[in-house]
N, C-alpha and C positions, 0 to 999 in steps of 0.2 A: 503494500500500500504506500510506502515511502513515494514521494517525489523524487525525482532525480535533482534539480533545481532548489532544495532545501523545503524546509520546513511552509509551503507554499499556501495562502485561504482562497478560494473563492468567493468574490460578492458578485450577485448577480442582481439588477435593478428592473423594475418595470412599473408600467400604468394600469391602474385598477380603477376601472370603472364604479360611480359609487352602488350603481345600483346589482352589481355583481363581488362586492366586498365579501358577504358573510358567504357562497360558496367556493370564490378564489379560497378564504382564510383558511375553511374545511379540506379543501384539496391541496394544498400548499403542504397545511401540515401534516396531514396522513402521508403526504409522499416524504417530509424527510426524517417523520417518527416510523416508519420502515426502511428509510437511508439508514438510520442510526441503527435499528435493529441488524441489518445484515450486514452493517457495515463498522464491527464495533471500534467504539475510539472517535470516530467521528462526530461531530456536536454541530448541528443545524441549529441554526435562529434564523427570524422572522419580523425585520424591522420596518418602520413608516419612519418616512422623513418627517420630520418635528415640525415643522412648519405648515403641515397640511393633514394633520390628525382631527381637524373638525369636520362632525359627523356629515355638515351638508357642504362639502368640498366635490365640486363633481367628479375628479380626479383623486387618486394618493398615488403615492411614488413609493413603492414599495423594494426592499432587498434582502435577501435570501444571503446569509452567511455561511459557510462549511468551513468549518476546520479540522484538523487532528493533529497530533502532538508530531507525527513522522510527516506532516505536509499532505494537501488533498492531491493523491495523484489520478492515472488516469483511468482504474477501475471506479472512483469513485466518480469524476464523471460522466462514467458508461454506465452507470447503475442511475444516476441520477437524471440523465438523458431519459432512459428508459421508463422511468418512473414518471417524468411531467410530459410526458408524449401523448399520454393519457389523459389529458386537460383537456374541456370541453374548448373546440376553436373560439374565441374572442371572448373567454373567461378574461384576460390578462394583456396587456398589449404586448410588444416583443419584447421580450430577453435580451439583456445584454450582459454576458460576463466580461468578469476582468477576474485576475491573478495575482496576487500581493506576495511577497514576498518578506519577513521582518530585516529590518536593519541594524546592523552587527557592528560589532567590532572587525567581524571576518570579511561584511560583505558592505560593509559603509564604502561611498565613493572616495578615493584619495584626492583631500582638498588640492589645488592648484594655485601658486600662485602668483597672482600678475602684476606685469612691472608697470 
C-alpha cells in the first residue's frame, strides 16, 4: 500500500448541488466507510468549505480527504475509483484530485540564494 513518492494524501474537491446534499452525504460516506474497511490504515474524511456551510447556499464545495501512515498509493485509488463509479450521474459535479505530499526536512526545497 506504500506510495512510492513518500508518505503521499489525496484531497479530492467538488460541487454539491443543495438540493442533492443529504444523498451525495449518504453515498460519499458509505463509499469511504468500506474504503477504510478493506482498506485498513486508511482514514477518509468528509469536509465543506467554511464559507459556504449555510443550509440555503445553492452550491457547497465539498472534499474528500484519504490518508495513511505509509502514503495513499495506487490500490487505494483503484479501490476508491471503483467505489464512486457507482454515484448516481449528477449526484456531485466533477472531481478533481490533487496529491500532497508533507514537507520535511528530507524533502523541503533547498532555499537559493540571490545576488
Amino acid at each position: 500500500m506504500p506510495s512510492p513518492a513518500g508518505p503521499r494524501a489525496l484531497f479530492i474537491y467538488y460541487r454539491v448541488p443543495q438540493a442533492h446534499r443529504a444523498d451525495a452525504f449518504e453515498a460519499i460516506t458509505t463509499a469511504q466507510q468500506t474504503l477504510m474497511r478493506r482498506l485498513p490504515g486508511v482514514q477518509a474524511r468528509l469536509w465543506c468549505r467554511s464559507d459556504e456551510q449555510a443550509t440555503d447556499a445553492l452550491e457547497q464545495t465539498w472534499m474528500e480527504v484519504y490518508e495513511h501512515p505509509e502514503g495513499v498509493g495506487a490500490l487505494c485509488e483503484q479501490v476508491l475509483r471503483e467505489l464512486l463509479q457507482a454515484l448516481p450521474a449528477g449526484l456531485i459535479g466533477s472531481r478533481h484530485t490533487e496529491a500532497f505530499v508533507p514537507l520535511g526536512a528530507a524533502t523541503a526545497p533547498v532555499p537559493t540564494s540571490e545576488a
